[in-house]
LUMMARSE-161686 format. One line per field, with one value per residue: residue number from 1; z, y, x of N, C-alpha, C, O in turn; residue in one letter. Coordinates in pm, 1 decimal. Atoms other than C-alpha are relative to their C-alpha. Example, Ala and Ser with C-alpha at 12.3 -4.5 7.8 and 13.67 -1.06 7.14 Angstrom:
// LUMMARSE-161686
seq = c(1 2) $
nup = c(0.0 -6.0) $
nnorth = c(-119.0 -119.0) $
neast = c(89.0 -82.0) $
caup = c(780.0 714.0) $
canorth = c(-450.0 -106.0) $
caeast = c(1230.0 1367.0) $
cup = c(0.0 73.0) $
cnorth = c(120.0 109.0) $
ceast = c(90.0 -77.0) $
oup = c(66.5 89.9) $
onorth = c(118.1 219.8) $
oeast = c(193.6 -26.1) $
type = c(a s) $
This chain:
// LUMMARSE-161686
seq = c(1 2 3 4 5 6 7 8 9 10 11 12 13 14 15 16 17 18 19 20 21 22 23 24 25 26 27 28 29 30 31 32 33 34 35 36 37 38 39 40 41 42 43 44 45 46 47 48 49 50 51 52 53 54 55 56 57 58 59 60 61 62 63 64 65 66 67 68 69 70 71 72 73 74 75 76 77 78 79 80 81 82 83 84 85 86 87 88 89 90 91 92 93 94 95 96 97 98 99 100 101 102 103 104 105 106 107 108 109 110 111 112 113 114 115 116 117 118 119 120 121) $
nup = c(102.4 49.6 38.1 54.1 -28.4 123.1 26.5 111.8 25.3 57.3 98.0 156.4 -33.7 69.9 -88.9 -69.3 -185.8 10.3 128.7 -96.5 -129.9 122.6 14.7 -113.0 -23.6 124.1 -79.6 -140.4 -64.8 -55.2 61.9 -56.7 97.8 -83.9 119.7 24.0 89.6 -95.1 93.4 -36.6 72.6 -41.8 -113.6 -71.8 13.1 57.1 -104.4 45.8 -61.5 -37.1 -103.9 -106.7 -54.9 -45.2 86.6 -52.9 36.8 104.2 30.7 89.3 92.0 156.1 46.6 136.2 -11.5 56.2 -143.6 -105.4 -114.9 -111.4 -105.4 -92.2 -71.4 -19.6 -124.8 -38.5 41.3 -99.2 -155.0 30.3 -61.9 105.3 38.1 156.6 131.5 136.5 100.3 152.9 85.7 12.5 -125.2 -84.4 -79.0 -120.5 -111.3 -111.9 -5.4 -126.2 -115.0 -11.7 -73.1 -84.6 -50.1 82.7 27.5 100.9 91.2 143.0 79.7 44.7 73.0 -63.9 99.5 46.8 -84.5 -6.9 118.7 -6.9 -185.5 -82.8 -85.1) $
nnorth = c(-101.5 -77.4 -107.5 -100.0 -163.8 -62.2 -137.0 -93.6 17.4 -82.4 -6.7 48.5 128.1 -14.2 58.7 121.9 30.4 6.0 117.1 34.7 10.7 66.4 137.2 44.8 -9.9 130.4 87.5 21.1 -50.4 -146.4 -121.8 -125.8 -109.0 -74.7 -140.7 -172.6 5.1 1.7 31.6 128.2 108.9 171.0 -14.7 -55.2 -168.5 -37.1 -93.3 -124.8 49.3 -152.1 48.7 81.6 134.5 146.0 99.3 180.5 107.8 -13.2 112.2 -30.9 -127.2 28.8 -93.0 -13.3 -165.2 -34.5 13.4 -104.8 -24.1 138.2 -30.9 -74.7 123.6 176.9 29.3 35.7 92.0 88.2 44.9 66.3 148.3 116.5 139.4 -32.9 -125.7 15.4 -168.4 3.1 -66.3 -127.4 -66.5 -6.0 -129.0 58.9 -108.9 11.1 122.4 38.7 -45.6 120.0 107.4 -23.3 18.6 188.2 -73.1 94.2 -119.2 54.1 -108.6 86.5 -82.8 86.0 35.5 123.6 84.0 71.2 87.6 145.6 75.3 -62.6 -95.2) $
neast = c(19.9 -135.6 37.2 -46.5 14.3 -48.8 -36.3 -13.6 77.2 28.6 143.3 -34.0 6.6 -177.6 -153.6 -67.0 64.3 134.9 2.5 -46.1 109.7 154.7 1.2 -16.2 150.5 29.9 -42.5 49.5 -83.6 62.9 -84.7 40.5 -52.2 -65.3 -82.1 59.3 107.8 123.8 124.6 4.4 -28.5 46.2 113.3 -6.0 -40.7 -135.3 8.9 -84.2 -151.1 -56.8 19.3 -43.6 60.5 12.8 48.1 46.2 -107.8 -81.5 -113.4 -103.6 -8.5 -79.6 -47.1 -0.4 -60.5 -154.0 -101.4 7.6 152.7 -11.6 -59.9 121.2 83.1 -99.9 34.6 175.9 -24.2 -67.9 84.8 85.1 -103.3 42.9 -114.9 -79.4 20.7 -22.7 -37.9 28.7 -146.6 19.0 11.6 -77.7 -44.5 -90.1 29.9 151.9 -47.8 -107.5 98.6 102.1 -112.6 -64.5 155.8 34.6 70.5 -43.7 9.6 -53.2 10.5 132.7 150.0 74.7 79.1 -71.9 -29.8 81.3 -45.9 -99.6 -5.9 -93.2 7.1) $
caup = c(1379.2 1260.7 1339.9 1122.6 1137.5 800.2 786.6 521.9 486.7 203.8 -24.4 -339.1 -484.9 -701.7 -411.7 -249.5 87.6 -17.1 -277.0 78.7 320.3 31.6 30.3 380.9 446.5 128.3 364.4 689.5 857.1 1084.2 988.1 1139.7 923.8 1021.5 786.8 723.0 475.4 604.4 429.9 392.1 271.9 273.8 498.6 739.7 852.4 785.9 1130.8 1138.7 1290.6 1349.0 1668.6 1811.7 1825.7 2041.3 1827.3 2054.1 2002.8 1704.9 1559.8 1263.4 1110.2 735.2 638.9 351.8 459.8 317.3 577.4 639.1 701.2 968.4 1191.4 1375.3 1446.7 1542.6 1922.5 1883.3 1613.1 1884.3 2173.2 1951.5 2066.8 1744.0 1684.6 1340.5 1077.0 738.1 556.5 226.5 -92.5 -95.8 291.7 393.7 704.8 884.8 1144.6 1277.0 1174.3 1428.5 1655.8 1619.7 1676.3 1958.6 2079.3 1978.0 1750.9 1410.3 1092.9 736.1 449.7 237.3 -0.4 195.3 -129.3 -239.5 112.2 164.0 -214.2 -116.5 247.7 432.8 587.0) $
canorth = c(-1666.2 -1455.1 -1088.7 -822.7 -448.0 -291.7 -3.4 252.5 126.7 308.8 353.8 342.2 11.5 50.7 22.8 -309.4 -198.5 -234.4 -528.4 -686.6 -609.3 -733.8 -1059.5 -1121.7 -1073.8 -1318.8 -1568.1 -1535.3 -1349.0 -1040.9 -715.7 -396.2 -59.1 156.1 509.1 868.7 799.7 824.1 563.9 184.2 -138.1 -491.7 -347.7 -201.7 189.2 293.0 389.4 736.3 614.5 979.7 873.0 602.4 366.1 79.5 -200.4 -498.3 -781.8 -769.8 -1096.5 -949.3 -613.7 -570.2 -258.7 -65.1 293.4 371.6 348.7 730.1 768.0 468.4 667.6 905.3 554.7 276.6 346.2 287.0 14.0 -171.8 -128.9 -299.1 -620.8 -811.5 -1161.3 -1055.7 -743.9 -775.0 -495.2 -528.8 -431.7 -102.2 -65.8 -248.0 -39.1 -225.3 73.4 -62.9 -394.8 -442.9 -262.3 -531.9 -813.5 -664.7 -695.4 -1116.9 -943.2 -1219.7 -990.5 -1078.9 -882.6 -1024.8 -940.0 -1053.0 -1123.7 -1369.9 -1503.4 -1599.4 -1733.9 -1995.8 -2065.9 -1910.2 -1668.6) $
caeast = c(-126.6 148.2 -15.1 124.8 203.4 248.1 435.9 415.6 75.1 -86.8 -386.3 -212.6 -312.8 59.5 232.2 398.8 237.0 -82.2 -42.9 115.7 -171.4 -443.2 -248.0 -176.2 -544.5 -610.6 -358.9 -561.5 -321.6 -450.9 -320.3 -270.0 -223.6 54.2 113.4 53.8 -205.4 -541.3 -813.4 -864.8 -724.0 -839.6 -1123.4 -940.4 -842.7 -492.4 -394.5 -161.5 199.0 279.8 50.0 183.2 -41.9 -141.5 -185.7 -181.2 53.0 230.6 433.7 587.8 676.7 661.2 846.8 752.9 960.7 1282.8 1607.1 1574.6 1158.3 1241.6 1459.3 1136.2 987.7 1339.2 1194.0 814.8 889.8 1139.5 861.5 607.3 876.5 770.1 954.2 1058.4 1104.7 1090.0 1299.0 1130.6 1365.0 1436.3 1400.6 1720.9 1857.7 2178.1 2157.9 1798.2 1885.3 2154.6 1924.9 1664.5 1931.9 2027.0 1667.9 1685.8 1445.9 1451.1 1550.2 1497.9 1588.7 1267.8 992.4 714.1 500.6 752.5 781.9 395.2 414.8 663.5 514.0 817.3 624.7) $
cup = c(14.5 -16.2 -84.1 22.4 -103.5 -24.3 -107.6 -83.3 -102.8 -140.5 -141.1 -3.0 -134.1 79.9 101.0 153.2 28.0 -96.2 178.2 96.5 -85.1 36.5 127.6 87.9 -60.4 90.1 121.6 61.5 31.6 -16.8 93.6 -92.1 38.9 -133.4 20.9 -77.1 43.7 -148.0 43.3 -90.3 46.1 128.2 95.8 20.1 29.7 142.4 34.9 76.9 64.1 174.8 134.9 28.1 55.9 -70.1 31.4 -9.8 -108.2 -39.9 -68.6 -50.2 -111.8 -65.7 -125.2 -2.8 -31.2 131.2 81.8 36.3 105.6 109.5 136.7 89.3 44.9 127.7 -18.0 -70.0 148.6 85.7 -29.0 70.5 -78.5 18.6 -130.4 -98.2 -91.0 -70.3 -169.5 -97.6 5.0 202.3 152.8 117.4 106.3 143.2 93.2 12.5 148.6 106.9 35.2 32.1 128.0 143.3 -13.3 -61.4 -190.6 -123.9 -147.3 -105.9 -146.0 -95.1 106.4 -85.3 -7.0 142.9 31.6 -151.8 16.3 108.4 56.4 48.0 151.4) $
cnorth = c(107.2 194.0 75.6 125.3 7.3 136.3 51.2 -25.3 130.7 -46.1 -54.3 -142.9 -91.9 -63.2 -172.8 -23.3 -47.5 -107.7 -106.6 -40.7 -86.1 -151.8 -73.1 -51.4 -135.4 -147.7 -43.3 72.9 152.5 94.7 130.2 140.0 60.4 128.7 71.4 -18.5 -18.4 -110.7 -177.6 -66.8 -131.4 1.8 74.9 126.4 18.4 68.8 116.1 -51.4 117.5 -32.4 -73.0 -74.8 -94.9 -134.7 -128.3 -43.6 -20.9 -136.6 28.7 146.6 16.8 153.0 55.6 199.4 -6.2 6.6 183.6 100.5 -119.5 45.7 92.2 -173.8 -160.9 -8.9 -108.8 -145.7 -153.6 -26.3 -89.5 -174.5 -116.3 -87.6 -28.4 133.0 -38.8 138.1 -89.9 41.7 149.9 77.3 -52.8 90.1 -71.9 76.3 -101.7 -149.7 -85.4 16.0 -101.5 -124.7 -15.8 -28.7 -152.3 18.4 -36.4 105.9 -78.9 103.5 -89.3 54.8 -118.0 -87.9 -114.5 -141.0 -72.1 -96.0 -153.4 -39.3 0.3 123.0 -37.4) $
ceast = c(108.3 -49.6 63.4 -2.5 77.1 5.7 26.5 -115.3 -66.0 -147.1 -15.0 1.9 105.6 77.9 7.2 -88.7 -137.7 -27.6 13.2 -120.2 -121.8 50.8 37.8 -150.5 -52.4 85.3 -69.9 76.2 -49.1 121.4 -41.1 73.9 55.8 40.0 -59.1 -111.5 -128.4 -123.0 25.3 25.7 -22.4 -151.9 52.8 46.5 148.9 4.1 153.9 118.0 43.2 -45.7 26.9 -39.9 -26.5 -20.1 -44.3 74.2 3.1 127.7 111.3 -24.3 18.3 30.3 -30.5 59.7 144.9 60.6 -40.3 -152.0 -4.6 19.7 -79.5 -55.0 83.9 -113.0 -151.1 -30.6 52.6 -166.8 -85.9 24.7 -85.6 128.7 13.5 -43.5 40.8 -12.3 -33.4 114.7 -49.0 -7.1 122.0 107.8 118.9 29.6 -99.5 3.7 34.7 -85.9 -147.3 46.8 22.8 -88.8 -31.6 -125.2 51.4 24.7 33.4 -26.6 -55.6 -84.1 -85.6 -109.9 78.0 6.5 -157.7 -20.5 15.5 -58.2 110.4 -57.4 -57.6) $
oup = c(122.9 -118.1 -81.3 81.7 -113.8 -62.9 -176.0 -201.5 -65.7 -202.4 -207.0 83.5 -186.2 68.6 161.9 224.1 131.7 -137.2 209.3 142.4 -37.7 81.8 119.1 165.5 -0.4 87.9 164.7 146.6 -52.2 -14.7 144.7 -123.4 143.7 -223.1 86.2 -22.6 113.7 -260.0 140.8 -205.3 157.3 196.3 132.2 -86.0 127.9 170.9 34.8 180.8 170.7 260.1 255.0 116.4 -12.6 -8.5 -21.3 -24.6 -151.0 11.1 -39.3 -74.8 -152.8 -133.3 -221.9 -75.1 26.6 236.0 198.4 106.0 126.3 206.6 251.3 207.7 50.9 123.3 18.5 -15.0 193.3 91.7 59.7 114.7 -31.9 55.6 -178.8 -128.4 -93.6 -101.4 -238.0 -53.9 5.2 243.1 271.9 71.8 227.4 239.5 205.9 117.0 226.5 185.6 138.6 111.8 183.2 260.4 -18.2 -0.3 -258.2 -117.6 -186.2 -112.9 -213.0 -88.6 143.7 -37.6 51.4 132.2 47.0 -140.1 -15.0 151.5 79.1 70.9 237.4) $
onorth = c(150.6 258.2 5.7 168.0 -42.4 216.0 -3.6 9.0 247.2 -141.9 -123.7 -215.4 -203.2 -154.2 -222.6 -117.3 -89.2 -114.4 -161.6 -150.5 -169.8 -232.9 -195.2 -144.1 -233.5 -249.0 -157.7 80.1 240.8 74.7 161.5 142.4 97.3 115.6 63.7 50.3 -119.4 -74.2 -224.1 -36.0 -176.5 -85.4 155.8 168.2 -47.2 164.7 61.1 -84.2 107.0 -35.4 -52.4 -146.0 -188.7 -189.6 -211.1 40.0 -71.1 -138.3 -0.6 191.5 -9.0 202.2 -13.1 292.3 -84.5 22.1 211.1 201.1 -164.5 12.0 93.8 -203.9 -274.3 -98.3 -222.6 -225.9 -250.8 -130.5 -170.3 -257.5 -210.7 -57.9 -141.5 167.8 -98.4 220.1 -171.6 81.9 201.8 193.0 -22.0 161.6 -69.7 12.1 -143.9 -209.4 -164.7 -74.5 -106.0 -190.7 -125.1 -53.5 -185.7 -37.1 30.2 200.9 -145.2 180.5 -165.9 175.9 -231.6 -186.8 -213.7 -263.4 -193.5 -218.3 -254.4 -142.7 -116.5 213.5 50.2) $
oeast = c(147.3 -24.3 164.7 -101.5 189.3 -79.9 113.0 -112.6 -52.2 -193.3 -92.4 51.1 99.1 160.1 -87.5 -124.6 -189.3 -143.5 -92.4 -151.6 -198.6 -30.0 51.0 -173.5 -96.3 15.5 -55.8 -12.4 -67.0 242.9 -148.7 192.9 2.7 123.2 -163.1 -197.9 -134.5 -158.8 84.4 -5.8 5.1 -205.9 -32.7 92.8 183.8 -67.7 264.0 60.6 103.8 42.9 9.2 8.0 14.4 -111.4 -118.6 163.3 -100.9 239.7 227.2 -136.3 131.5 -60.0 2.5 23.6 220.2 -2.2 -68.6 -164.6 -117.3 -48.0 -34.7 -70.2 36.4 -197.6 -180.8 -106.0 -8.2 -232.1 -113.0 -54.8 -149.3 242.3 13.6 -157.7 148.4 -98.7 28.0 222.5 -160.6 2.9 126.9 197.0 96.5 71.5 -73.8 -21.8 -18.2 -113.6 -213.8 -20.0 35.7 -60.1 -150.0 -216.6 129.8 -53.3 129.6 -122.4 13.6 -105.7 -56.5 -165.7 34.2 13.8 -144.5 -28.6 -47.6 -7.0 142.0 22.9 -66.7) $
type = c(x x x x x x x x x x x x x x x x x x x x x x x x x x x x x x x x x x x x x x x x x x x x x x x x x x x x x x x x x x x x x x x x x x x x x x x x x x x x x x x x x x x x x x x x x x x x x x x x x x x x x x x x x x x x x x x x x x x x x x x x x) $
């Protein structure tokens, strides 16, 4: 199982991050909420990132923060030591990128909607 950590997790049920976590859930795929936004999606509680969170073991990261709300969290992101980030559109960052490479730390610049879709996720 392919855990998840969805950053920029959010309430709005507009946004990508939250269209994302609904359908990852809808896949089987365990999810963990990562944003400022305080409330719940797919059942579970939106947990505050500002924090720091423990989350557990983490497979994949699915980005939903622009390149420069990223830069407070490259460290805590890295430590998570997922085996892949997915910079959504809109959240490609070759800065953190590299920095995840550098980490043999798999990096695809992805919609993740499109990627469970096809079964490439």
């Amino acid at each position: 199982m392919k855990r998840t950590a969805v950053i920029g997790a959010t309430t709005n049920p507009s946004r990508y991050a939250f269209i994302a976590a609904e359908m990852l859930v809808e896949y089987g795929i365990d999810i963990v909420l990562l944003g400022i936004k305080k409330g719940q999606v797919a059942g579970q509680d939106i947990q505050d990132i500002r924090n720091f969170p423990d989350p557990g073991e983490i497979h994949t990261v699915t980005l939903y923060l622009g390149p420069a709300n990223q830069v407070p969290y490259y460290d805590y992101i890295l430590s998570l030591k997922p085996k892949r980030i997915i910079f959504n559109p809109g959240t490609e960052n070759p800065e953190f990128e590299r920095m995840a490479r550098e980490r043999d730390i798999e990096v695809d610049e992805a919609c993740t909607l499109v990627m469970l879709r096809v079964g490439l996720y």
